[in-house]
Steps between C-alpha positions, in 0.01 A plus 500: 500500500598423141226693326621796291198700555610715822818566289277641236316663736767711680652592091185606439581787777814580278623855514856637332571617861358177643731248273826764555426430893438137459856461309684693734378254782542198286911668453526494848503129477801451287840393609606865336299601835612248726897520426576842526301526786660203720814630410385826678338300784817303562775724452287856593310355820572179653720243349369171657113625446574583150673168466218353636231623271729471199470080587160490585390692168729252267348188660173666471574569106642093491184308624305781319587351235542144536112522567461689195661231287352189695155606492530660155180677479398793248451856579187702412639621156624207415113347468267818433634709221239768633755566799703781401899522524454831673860474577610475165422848243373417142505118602166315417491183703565187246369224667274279286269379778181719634311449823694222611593563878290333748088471454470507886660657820728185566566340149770527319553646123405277194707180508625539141586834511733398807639206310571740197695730732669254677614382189667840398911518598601719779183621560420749785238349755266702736463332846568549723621899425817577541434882487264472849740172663811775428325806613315338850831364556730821481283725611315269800892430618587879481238568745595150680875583539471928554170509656441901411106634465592647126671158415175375580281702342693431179461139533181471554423731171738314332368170579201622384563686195713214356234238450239761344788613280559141336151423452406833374769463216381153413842315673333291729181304617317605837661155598859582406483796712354311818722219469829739451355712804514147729815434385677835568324464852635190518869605507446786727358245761823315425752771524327648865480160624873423437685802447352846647245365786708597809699172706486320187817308443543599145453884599698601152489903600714502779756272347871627528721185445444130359714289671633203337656174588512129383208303632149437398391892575740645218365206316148636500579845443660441202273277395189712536686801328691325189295222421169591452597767215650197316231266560285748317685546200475117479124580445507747208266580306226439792767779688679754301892458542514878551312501837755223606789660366360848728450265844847307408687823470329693780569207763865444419557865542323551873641172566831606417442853681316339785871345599687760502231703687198699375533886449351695721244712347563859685622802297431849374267504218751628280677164557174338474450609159842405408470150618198488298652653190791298483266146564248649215813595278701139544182295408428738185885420411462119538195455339659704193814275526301193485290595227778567259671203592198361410447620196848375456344160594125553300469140390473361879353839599139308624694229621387472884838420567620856353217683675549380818815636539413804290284608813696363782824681384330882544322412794790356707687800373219769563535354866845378656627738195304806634561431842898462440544806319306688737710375768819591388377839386384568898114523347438245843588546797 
């Protein structure tokens, strides 16, 4: 599963309108994709759903990577320079090493040319993939938590299309794509089984008010929402402080709105679009604010300390912010 040859053997197929397709699909699982469009989900569609998905694909993203960086292995270009960078115009692939993925089905690639990687600073792993985890994730929950035939349909080429679309531009290992495939199913069992599957306790979508008081209940709640964010940036590197920052700020805002009650998600389309707008429109804002503050700051800018709150700060704003504004402005019933 570690042997370069299939990837050679599906660039060998290369077409310009082949690679253009393959890109395209390989965009789709970006968080430039994902944002805008759980933005739309929550503030366009259904608030607690989009909410939903918006958690499930950050966690996904989080032990994504702290795989990645525990197991540490190499990805097809990394050991073969015959794999092409298909992604990557005019770029020859510069690896020094040739032939070394895995002799056989189930062995892994040459030992030193793993230990030579691994010995490289902030390098970027292969398994498991966080392209196919991401995109069986998102798109399996779409269908999970909407349950429409062309929502389906779309998953299941999307599913697909993903996994050919990393190996095809030399990104990943047959392996990286199984093992980020069993992952994203992995959280979609989890979020059914606790969240959507009907007389579940923790049935998130019909949700309308968090009540709070002192005891050991309110004691777990916040625990399971604050905590684990900061537990996580305890681990950097293994988990990049942005993806806590995200969960961190994203929890303390539903939290927060979950008190005072949880908008209701009815409305004109016009108003639809405006809630969306204004969320899209605050989080742009933010993330500009933060960035030139900074740049003010650029000596402690990779600090995990000064990322974690560089992410958290847009992403609480983006929601409690764009649910606020959109409250006062009548764009919710």
């Amino acid at each position: 599963m570690f042997q370069t040859e299939p990837i050679k053997l599906l660039q060998s197929l290369a077409t310009d309108g082949l690679t253009e397709l393959m890109v395209l699909v390989s965009g789709l699982g970006y968080s430039e994709f994902y944002i805008p469009v759980l933005i739309l989900i929550t503030f366009g569609v259904s608030f607690r759903k989009g909410f939903l998905l918006t958690q499930m694909m950050l966690w996904v993203g989080i032990v994504t990577d702290l795989l990645k960086n525990v197991i540490a292995l190499p990805r097809p270009a990394d050991v073969d320079s015959a794999v092409k960078l298909l992604a990557e115009t005019d770029v020859t692939n510069p690896t020094p090493f040739t032939g070394k993925g895995g002799v056989g089905f189930w062995d892994l690639p040459d030992r030193e040319a793993i230990r030579i990687i691994r010995l490289q600073p902030d390098w970027s792993y292969g398994l498991p993939s966080g392209h196919v985890s991401g995109t069986t994730a998102f798109w399996g929950g779409l269908s999970l938590v909407f349950r429409g035939t062309p929502i389906r349909v779309a998953a299941v080429v999307m599913i697909g299309l993903m996994p050919l679309s990393r190996m095809y531009l030399g990104r990943h290992f047959l392996a990286d794509v199984l093992a980020g495939f069993l992952l994203g199913l992995v959280f979609l069992g989890l979020i059914h089984t606790v969240f959507v599957r009907p007389g579940t306790a923790g049935r998130l979508v019909e949700l309308s008010r968090l009540h709070l008081s002192a005891g050991l209940p309110t004691l777990i709640v916040l625990s399971i929402t604050l905590l684990p964010p900061l537990l996580l940036l305890a681990l950097s590197p293994l988990v990049e402080p942005e993806a806590a920052g995200h969960l961190f700020g994203l929890n303390v805002a539903f939290l927060l709105l979950a008190l005072g009650g949880l908008p209701q998600d009815a409305g004109s389309w016009p108003r639809r679009v405006g809630r969306v707008l204004l969320a899209f429109a605050i989080y742009l804002v933010t993330v500009w604010l933060v960035g030139q503050g900074l740049d003010l700051a650029s000596a402690m800018h990779d600090h995990p300390w000064i990322e974690f709150p560089a992410t958290a700060i847009p992403t609480f704003a983006a929601l409690w912010g764009g649910v606020k504004v959109s409250l006062g402005l009548g764009l919710y019933r």
